[in-house]
C-alpha positions as CSV (number, residue, x, y, z in Angstrom):
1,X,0.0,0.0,0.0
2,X,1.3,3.4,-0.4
3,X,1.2,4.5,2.6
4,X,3.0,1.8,4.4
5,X,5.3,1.9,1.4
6,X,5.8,5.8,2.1
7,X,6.1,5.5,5.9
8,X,8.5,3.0,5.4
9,X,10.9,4.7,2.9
10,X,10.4,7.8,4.8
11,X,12.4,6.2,8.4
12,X,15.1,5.3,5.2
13,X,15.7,8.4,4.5
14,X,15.4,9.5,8.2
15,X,17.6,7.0,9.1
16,X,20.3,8.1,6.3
17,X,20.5,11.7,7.8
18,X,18.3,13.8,4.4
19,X,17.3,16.8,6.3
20,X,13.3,16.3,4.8
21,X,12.6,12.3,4.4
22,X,9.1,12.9,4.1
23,X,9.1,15.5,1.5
24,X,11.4,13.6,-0.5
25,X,9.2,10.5,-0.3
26,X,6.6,12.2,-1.3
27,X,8.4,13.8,-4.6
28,X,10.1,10.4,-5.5
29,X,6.7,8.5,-5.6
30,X,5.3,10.8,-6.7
31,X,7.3,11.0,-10.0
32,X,7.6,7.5,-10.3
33,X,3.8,7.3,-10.7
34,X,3.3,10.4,-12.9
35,X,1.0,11.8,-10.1
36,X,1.3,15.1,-8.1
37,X,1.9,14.9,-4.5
38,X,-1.2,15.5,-3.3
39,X,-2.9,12.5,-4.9
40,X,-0.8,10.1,-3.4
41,X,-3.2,10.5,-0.2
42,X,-6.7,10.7,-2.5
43,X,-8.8,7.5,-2.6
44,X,-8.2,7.1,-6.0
45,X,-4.3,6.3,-5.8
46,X,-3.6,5.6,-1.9
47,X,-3.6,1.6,-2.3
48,X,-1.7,-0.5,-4.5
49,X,1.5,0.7,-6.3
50,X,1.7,-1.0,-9.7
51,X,5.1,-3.4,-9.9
52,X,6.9,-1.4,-12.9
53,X,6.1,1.8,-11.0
54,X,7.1,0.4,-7.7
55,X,10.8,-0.8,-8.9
56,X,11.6,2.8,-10.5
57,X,10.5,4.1,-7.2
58,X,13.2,1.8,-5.6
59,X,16.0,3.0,-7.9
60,X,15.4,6.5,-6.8
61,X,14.7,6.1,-3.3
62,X,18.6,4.2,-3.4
63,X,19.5,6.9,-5.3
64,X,18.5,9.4,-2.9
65,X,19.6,6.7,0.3
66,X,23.4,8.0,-1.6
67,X,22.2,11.4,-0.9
68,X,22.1,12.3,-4.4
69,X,19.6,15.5,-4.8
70,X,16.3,15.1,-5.5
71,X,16.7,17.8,-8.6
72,X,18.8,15.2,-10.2
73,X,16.9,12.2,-9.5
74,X,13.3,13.9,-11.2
75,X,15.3,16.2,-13.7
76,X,14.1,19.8,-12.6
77,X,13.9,21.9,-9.4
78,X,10.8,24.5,-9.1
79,X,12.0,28.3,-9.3
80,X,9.6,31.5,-9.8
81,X,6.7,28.4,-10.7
82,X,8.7,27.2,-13.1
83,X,10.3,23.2,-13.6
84,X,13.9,24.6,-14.1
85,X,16.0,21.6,-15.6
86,X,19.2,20.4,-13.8
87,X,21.7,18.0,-14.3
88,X,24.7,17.7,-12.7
89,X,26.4,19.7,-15.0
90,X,24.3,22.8,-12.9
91,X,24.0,24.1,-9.8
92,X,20.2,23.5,-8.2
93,X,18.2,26.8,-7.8
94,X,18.1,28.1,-4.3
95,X,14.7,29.4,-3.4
96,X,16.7,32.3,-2.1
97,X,18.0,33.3,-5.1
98,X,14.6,34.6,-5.9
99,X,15.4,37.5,-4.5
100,X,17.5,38.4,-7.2
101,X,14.9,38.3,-9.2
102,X,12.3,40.1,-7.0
103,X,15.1,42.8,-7.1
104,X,15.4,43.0,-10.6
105,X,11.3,43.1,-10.7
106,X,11.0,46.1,-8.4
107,X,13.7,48.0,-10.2
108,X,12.0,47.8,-13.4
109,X,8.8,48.8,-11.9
110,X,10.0,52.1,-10.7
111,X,11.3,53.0,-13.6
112,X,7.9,52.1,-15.7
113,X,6.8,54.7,-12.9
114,X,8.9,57.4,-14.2
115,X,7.4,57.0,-17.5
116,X,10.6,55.4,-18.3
117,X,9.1,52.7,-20.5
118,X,12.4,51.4,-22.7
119,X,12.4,47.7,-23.1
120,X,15.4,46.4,-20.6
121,X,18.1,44.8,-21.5
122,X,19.9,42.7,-19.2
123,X,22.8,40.5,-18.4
124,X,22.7,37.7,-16.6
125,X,26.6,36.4,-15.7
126,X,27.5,33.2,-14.3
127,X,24.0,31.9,-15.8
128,X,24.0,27.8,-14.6
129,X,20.8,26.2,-15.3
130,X,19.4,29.9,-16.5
131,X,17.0,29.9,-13.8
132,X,17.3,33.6,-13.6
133,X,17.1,34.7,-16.6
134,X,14.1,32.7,-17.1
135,X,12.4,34.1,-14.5
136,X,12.9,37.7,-15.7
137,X,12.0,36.5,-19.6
138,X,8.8,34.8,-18.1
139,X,8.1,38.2,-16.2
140,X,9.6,40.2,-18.9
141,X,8.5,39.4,-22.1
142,X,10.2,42.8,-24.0
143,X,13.3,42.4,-22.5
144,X,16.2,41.0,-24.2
145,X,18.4,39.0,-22.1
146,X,22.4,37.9,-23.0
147,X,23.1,35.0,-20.6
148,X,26.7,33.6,-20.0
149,X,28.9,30.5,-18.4
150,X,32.4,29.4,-18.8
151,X,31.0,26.1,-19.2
152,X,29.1,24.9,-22.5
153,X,27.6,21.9,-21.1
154,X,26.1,24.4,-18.8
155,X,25.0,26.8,-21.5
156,X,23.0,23.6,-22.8
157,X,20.7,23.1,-19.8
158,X,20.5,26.8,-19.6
159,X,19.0,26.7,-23.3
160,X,17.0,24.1,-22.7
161,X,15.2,26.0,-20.1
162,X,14.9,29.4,-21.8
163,X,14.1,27.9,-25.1
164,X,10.1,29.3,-25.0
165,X,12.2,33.3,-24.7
166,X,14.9,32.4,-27.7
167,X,13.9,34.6,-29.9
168,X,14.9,37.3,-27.4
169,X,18.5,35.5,-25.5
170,X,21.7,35.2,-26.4
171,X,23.9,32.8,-25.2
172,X,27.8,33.1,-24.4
173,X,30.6,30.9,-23.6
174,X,32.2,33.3,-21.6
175,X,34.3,33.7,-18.5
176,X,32.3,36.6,-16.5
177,X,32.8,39.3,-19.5
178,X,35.3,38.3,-21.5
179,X,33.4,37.5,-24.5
180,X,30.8,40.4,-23.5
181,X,30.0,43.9,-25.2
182,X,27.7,46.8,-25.3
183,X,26.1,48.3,-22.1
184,X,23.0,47.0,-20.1
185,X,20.1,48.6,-17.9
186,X,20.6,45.7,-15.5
187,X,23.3,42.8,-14.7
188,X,22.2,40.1,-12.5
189,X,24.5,37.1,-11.1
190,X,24.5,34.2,-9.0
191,X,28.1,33.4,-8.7
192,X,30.5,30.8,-6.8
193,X,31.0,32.9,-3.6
194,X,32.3,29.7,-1.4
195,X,35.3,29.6,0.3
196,X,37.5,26.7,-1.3
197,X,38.3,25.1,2.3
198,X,34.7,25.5,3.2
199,X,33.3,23.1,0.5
200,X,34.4,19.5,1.8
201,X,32.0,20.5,5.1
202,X,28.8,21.1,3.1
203,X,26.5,18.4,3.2
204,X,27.1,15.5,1.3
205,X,24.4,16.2,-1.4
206,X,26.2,19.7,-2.2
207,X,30.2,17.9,-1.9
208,X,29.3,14.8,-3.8
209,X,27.1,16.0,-6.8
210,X,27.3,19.5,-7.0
211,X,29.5,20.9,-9.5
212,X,32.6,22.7,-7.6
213,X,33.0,25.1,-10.5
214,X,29.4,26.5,-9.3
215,X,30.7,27.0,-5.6
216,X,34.5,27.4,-5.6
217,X,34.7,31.2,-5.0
218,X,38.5,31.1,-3.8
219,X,40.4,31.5,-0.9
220,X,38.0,33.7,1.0
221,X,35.1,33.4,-1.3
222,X,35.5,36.8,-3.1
223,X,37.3,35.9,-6.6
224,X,34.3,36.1,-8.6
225,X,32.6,39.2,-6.9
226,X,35.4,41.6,-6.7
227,X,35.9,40.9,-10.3
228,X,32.5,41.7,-11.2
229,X,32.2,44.8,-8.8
230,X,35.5,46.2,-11.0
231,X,34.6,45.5,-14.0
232,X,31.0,45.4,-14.3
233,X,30.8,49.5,-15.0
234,X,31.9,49.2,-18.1
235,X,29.0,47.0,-19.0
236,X,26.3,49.3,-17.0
237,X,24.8,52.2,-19.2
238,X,24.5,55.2,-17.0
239,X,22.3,54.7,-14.1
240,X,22.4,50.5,-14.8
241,X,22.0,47.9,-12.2
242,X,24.2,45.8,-10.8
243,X,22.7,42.7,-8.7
244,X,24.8,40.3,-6.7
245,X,24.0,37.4,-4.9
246,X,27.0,37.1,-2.3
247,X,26.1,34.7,0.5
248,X,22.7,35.0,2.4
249,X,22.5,39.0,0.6
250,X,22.0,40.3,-2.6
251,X,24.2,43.5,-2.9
252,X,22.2,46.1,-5.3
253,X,24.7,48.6,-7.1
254,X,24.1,51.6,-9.3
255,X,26.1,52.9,-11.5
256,X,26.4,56.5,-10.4
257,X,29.2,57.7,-13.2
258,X,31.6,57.1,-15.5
259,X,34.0,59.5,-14.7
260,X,36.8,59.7,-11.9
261,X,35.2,58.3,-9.1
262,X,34.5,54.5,-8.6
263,X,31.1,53.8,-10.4
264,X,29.2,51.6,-8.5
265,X,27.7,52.8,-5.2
266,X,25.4,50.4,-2.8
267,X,21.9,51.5,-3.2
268,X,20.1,51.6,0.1
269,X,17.4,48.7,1.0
């Protein structure tokens, strides 16, 4: 029965120290039957679990006993109400990295205030499984969007989940700007900010199956920020956006001039 079957998968998972055994229970069946997780507990589907069914539930729930993610068991990870792909070539979306784009959101809106109504065009470094950047196209629909990663296996997931904006991205292999031009009214980025001797003490889902080019942010963490703090001016037309998710944070900068003084500034909450 699938409850019993649920219960009992559920102390597995308990017992193998995931943080939210019943959750992921529920997900995992709930996959493997083609059913959402709210129907596993109707009267329709609560009793028998067909054999094919139940045997792909097994692989997964071993899978996940390995502490492999549940984003890379089912394939995609829920950000901004979309299914955002993953594979382990990506990093899976945070739910706080939301913020950056409710950020990003309320900028835009204050400038459609002013009666500033040019269609944006943003940047979106650093991109991973475009998560991001799909959120903003989905939210967006006149912006144009350039979205870059060093890695192209990356920039393939990333494309698979912005394909329903194409007409409007434009993808670059590209480490941070180096393959960037022209000026943007907003940059966004999510990148590696982990301290390299920090890593090996994550939990095992993020050490074993995470991809370390996604967290490895140096030394102290910083590599990737600092360089986008210097040279992200040049890429900001006057009065663009910078946002950077650094940690638990995202830093908001503005691009206050392009002469003498340092450029960016820290915009107030």
């Amino acid at each position: 029965m699938i409850r019993e079957l649920l219960k009992k998968a559920e102390q597995q998972l308990y017992d193998a120290g995931c943080e939210t055994p019943q959750l992921d229970t529920e997900v995992l069946l709930a996959h493997a039957l083609g059913c959402e997780r709210h129907e596993l507990y109707t009267t329709t589907t609560r009793y028998l679990v067909p054999s094919g069914n139940g045997e792909q539930f097994k692989s997964y729930l071993n899978r996940r006993l390995k502490r492999e993610p549940v984003a890379y068991i089912i394939g995609y990870k829920e950000f901004w109400s979309l299914k955002i792909k993953v594979t382990p070539a990506v990093l899976i979306p945070r739910p706080e990295t939301e913020e950056v784009v409710e950020k990003a959101l309320k900028i835009v809106d204050s400038r459609l205030e002013t009666r500033d109504l040019r269609p944006r065009t943003i940047l979106d470094l650093c991109t991973g499984s475009g998560c991001i950047a799909a959120a903003l196209a989905k939210e967006l629909p006149h912006a144009t969007i350039t979205v870059t990663d060093i890695s192209s296996e990356t920039l393939e997931v990333a494309k698979q989940n912005l394909e329903f904006a194409r007409d409007r991205i434009t993808f670059l292999q590209s480490d941070l700007f180096e393959k960037v031009s022209g000026q943007f009214d907003l940059i966004v980025s999510n990148p590696p900010y982990i301290p390299i001797q920090t890593i090996e003490k994550l939990a095992p889902e993020i050490v074993k199956y995470e991809p370390k080019l996604a967290l490895d942010g140096g030394p102290d963490g910083l590599d990737f920020i600092r360089k986008i703090r210097q040279d992200g001016p040049r890429f900001l037309k006057p009065e663009g956006v910078l946002l950077l998710e650094n940690g638990p944070k995202v830093e908001v900068w503005k691009n206050s001039s392009l002469k003498g003084e340092h450029p960016l500034l820290e915009l107030s909450a």
